[in-house]
C-alpha angles and dihedrals in degrees: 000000000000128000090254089050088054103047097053085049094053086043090056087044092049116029133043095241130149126239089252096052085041077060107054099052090056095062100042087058093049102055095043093057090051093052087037108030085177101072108157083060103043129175092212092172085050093056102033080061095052087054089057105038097028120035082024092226129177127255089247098053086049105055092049088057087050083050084057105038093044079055099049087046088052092054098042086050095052096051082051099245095138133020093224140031105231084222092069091104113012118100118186121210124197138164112250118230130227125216129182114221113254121233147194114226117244086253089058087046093054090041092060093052096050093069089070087069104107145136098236084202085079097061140074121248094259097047086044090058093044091048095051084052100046088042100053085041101049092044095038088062086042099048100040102016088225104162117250093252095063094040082059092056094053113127127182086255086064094061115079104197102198088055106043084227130125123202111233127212111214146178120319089013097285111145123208134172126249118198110214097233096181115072082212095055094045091051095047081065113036083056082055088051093041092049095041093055095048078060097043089189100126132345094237104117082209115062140162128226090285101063086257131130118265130262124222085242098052082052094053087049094055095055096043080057091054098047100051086044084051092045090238119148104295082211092064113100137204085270092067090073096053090045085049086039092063094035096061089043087065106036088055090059106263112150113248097239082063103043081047098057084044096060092039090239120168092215136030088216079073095057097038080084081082103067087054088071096032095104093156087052093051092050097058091046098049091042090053105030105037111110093210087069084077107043 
């Protein structure tokens, strides 16, 4: 095995990290010992520099390849391949940078699932198959903001049919449970169920063309197909519905801490973003809480 092979497998022995995040650190080694062969002495300003200056990456993308790289050097430093880590004392500042979600309005949102109004008489059994599994998707992200990933991941077991409620698997491997508030939305996938276990080729409730389940790409790809059918911003992405999906939580008056455990975030400083973008929201409070209204 190489050092790279070892060191994953001492990361999935050690630390509750996804597949995705286990990834991603491969990768990010990778790439620093082909741009540093030597890696056991290693120049990391050198290279943090040469992912500014020259691959022109974002703070954000930096500081997650220092996460990496801290980690590798901690490994390496434990095995005793090496005496000292080259991060002791070495301490990285950026800005941090501050995006605002990006939504879709509530008339984009009506617009996508319109395009689930359609007579299934019209269409072959293929496309009819592929409709009843792109409706209760798509619905499904715009009615509970779950992230592509974790729709993917869905089995029949997850679904609890007398509580209209599926149990999500999120990030880090932490479960928690989504009730399906729109009757639509909760027959839309109850129509999928019933469908994939006629198949029984998988338990996935998701699955491709060949009988598979999907990728997070395949599903990025579904939706790419209905908003250029709805005539939505082909630059608008999955995430755009869980990020709509937030907004309008909070606009309509749910807490934080609520809205928090929903979207399965760690922190509710995670979810506080929100309230940036929550303009309806800040128009109630300041209509019935600013004092000036009374002078």
């Amino acid at each position: 095995m190489t050092i790279i092979e070892n060191y994953i497998n001492h990361l999935k022995a050690t630390k509750n990290l996804s597949k995705k995040t286990l990834y991603a650190y491969s990768i990010d080694i990778n790439q620093f010992i082909k741009y540093n062969p030597d890696y056991l002495n290693p120049d990391i300003c050198k290279y943090i520099g040469y992912l500014a200056n020259t691959m022109q990456l974002k703070d954000a993308s930096i500081r997650r390849k220092i996460i990496s790289l801290r980690v590798f050097y901690e490994y390496l430093l434990f095995y005793e391949h090496i005496d000292i880590s080259p991060f002791t004392k070495l301490k990285f500042k950026f800005k941090k940078e501050k995006n605002l979600p990006k939504t879709l309005s509530i008339t984009e949102i009506k617009r996508l699932l319109e395009c689930f109004n359609t007579d299934l008489s019209q269409l072959s059994q293929f496309q009819k198959i592929q409709f009843i599994r792109d409706s209760a998707l798509i619905d499904l992200l715009v009615s509970t903001g779950i992230r592509i990933a974790e729709a993917a991941s869905i089995t029949f077991e997850d679904i609890i049919l007398h509580e209209h409620t599926i149990l999500i698997h999120g990030k880090g491997r932490k479960q928690r449970l989504i009730y399906i508030s729109s009757p639509i939305t909760w027959n839309r996938i109850i129509t999928l169920l019933k469908m994939q276990k006629t198949l029984k080729i998988t338990n996935h409730l998701f699955t491709n063309r060949y009988n598979q389940p999907m990728s997070t790409q395949s599903i990025e790809q579904v939706y790419a197909k209905y908003i250029k059918k709805a005539n939505i911003n082909i630059n608008s992405t999955p995430h755009y519905l869980r990020h709509t999906f937030a907004t309008n939580l909070l606009s309509n008056g749910a807490d934080l801490r609520s809205v928090q455990e929903i979207l399965g975030h760690a922190s509710v400083a995670t979810t506080q973003i929100y309230t940036e973008v929550s303009a309806q929201r800040k128009k109630q409070v300041l209509k019935k809480f600013n004092y000036r209204n009374k002078l």
